[in-house]
C-alpha positions in Angstrom: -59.1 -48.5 14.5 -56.3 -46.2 14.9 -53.7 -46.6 12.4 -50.0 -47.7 13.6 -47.1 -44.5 12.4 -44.1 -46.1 11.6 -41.2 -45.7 14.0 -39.6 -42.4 13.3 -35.5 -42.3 13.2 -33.8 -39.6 15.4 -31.3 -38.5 12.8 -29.8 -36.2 15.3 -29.2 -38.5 17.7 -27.7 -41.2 14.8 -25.0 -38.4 13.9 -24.2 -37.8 17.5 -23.3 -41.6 18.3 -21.5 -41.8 15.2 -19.4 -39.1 15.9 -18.9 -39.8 19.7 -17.7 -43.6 18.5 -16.9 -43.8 15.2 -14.5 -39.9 15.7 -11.3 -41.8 14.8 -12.5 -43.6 11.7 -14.0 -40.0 10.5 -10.6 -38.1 11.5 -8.2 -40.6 9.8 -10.6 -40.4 6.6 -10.7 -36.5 6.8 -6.6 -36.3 7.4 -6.7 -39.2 4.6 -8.0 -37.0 2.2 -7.0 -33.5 3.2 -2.9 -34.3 3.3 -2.6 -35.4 0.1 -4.3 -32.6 -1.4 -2.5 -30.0 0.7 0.8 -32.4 -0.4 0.3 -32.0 -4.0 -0.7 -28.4 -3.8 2.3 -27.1 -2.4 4.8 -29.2 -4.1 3.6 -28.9 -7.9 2.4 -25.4 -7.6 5.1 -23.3 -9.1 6.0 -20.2 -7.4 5.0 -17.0 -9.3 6.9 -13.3 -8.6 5.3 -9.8 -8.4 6.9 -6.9 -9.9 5.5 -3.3 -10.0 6.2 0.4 -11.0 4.5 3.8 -10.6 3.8 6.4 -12.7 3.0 10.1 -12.3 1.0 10.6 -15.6 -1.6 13.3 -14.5 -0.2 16.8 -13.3 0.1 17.4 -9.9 -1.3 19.8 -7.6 1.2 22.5 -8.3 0.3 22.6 -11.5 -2.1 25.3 -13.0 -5.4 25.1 -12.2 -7.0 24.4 -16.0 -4.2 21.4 -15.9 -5.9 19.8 -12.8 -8.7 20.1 -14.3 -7.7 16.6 -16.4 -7.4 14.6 -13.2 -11.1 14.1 -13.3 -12.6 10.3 -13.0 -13.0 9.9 -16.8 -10.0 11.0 -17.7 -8.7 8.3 -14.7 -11.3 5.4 -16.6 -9.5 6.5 -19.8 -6.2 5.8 -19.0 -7.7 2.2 -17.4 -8.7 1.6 -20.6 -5.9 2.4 -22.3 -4.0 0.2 -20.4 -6.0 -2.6 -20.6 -6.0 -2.0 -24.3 -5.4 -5.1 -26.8 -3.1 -2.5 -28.7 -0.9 -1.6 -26.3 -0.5 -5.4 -25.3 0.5 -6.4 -28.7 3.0 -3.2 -28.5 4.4 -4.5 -25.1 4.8 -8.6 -26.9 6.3 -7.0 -29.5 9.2 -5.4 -27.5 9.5 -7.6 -24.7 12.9 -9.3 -24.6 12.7 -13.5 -26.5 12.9 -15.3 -22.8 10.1 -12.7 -21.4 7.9 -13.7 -24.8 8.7 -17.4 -24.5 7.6 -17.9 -20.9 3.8 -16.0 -22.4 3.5 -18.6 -24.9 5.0 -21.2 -23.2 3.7 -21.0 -19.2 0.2 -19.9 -19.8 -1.8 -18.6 -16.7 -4.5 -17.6 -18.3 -6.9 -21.0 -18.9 -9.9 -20.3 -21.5 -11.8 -23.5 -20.1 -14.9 -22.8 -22.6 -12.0 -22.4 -25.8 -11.5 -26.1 -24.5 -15.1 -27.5 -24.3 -15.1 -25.8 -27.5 -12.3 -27.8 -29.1 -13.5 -31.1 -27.3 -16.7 -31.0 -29.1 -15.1 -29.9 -32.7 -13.2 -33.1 -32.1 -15.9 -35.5 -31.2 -18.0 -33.9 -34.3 -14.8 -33.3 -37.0 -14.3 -30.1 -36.8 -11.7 -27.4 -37.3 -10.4 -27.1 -33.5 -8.8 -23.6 -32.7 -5.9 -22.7 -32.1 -4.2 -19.8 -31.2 -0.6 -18.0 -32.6 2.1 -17.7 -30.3 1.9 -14.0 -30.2 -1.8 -14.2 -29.9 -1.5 -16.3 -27.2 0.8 -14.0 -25.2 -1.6 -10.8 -25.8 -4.5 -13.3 -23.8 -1.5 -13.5 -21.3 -1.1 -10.1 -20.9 -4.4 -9.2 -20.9 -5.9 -11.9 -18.7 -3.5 -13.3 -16.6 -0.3 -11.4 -15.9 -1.2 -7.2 -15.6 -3.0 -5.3 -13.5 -3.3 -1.3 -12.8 -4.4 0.7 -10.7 -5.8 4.0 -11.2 -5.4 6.6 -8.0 -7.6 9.7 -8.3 -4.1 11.7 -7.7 -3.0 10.4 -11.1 -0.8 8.1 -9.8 -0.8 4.7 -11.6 0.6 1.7 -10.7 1.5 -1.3 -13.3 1.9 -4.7 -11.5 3.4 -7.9 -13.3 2.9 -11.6 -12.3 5.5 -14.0 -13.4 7.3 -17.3 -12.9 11.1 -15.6 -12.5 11.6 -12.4 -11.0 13.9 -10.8 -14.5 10.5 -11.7 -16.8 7.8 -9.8 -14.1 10.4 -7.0 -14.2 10.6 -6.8 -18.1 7.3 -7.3 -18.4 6.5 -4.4 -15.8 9.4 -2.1 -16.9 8.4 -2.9 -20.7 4.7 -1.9 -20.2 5.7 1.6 -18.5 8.6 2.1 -21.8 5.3 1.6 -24.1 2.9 3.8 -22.7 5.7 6.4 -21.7 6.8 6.6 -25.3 3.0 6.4 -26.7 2.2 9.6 -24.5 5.3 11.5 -25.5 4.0 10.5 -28.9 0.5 11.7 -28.4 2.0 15.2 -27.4 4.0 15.0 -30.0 1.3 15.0 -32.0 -1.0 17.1 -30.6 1.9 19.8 -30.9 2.3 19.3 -34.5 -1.1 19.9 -34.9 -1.6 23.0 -32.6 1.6 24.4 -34.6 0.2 23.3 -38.0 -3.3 25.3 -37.1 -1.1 28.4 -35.8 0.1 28.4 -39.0 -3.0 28.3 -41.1 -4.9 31.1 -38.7 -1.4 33.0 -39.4 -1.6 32.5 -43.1 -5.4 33.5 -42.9 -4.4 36.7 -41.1 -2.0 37.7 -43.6 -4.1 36.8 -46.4 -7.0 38.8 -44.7 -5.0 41.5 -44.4 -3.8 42.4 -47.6 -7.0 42.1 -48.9 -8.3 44.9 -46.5 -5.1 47.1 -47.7 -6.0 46.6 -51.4 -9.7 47.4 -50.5 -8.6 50.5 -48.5 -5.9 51.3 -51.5 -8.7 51.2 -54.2 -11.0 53.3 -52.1 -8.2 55.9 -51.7 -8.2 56.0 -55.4 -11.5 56.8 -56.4 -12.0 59.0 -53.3 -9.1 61.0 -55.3 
């Protein structure tokens, strides 16, 4: 004898007379759930201002040709990483004006969920939780949350700053071009002391050089009569 299947469902045809009959109930569910949401998203979502500046760090094409030659894509990647340094974010904290630093520490962006897993579990277990410093926390800021450059292969760069009032995204944007400006003019600063200090010693070594060869030449004179 032939076995008996059991009746199959038409799943398909289910979801069609559900939705054919039942539409409203599903639209005043969706609408239930999707106006709130959008409700509460754009009343307690605080409105955040952009601020930016440009720089001309590289030479430009004018410029002599051995000059141009430092507009190359690692010399581009360096400065990136220069300005996504922790160093010159602690530079930047350091001279950013007390309102601009209290909004860092105070109106975080930047969320480190796993910090708080972290801390949740050190609880539960008796640990020491971690916490951050103030100016620690507004270096993570910086870093994480609030910058961002861009790089052209022209040597144009442009520093863009993310903030909850428009005077703190323009400190932090006009403070962050201040620091690296005054780094590089101390770099070259450098670099010329040290080009001048090594002028001096090959001079030094020229003289010296020199007045040995005329006491050689002097003493050779002599016994030559």
């Amino acid at each position: 004898m032939e076995e008996q299947k059991p009746n199959s469902v038409d799943y398909l045809r289910l979801l069609r007379r559900v939705v054919v009959h039942r539409w409203r109930i599903l639209l005043a569910g969706f609408l239930a759930v999707v106006v709130p949401t959008a409700a509460l998203v754009i009343f307690l979502t605080e409105n955040t201002y952009e601020a930016s500046a440009t720089l001309f760090l590289l030479p430009e094409k004018n410029d002599p040709a051995f000059l141009r030659e430092f507009t190359s894509p690692d010399v581009n990647a360096l400065y990136f990483v220069l300005l996504k340094s922790r160093s010159l974010a602690q530079a930047v904290t350091e001279a950013l004006p007390r309102e601009s630093r209290d909004e860092l520490t105070k109106r975080v962006l930047f969320r480190d969920y796993l910090l708080t897993a972290m801390n949740s579990v050190r609880r539960v277990t008796g640990g020491e939780v971690v916490v951050y410093s103030p100016s620690e926390i507004a270096v993570r800021e910086l870093q994480e949350a609030r910058m961002s450059f861009n790089v052209a292969k022209d040597g144009t760069v442009t520093v863009s700053a993310l903030a909850f009032s428009p005077r703190v995204a323009v400190d932090l944007a006009n403070t962050y071009v201040e620091t690296l400006l005054s780094r590089s003019s101390q770099f070259a600063r450098q670099q010329t002391r040290g080009t001048r200090e090594l002028l001096e010693s090959l001079l030094n070594q020229a003289k010296q050089s020199q007045a040995e060869a005329e006491d050689a030449l002097r003493k050779f004179q002599a016994k030559a009569g």
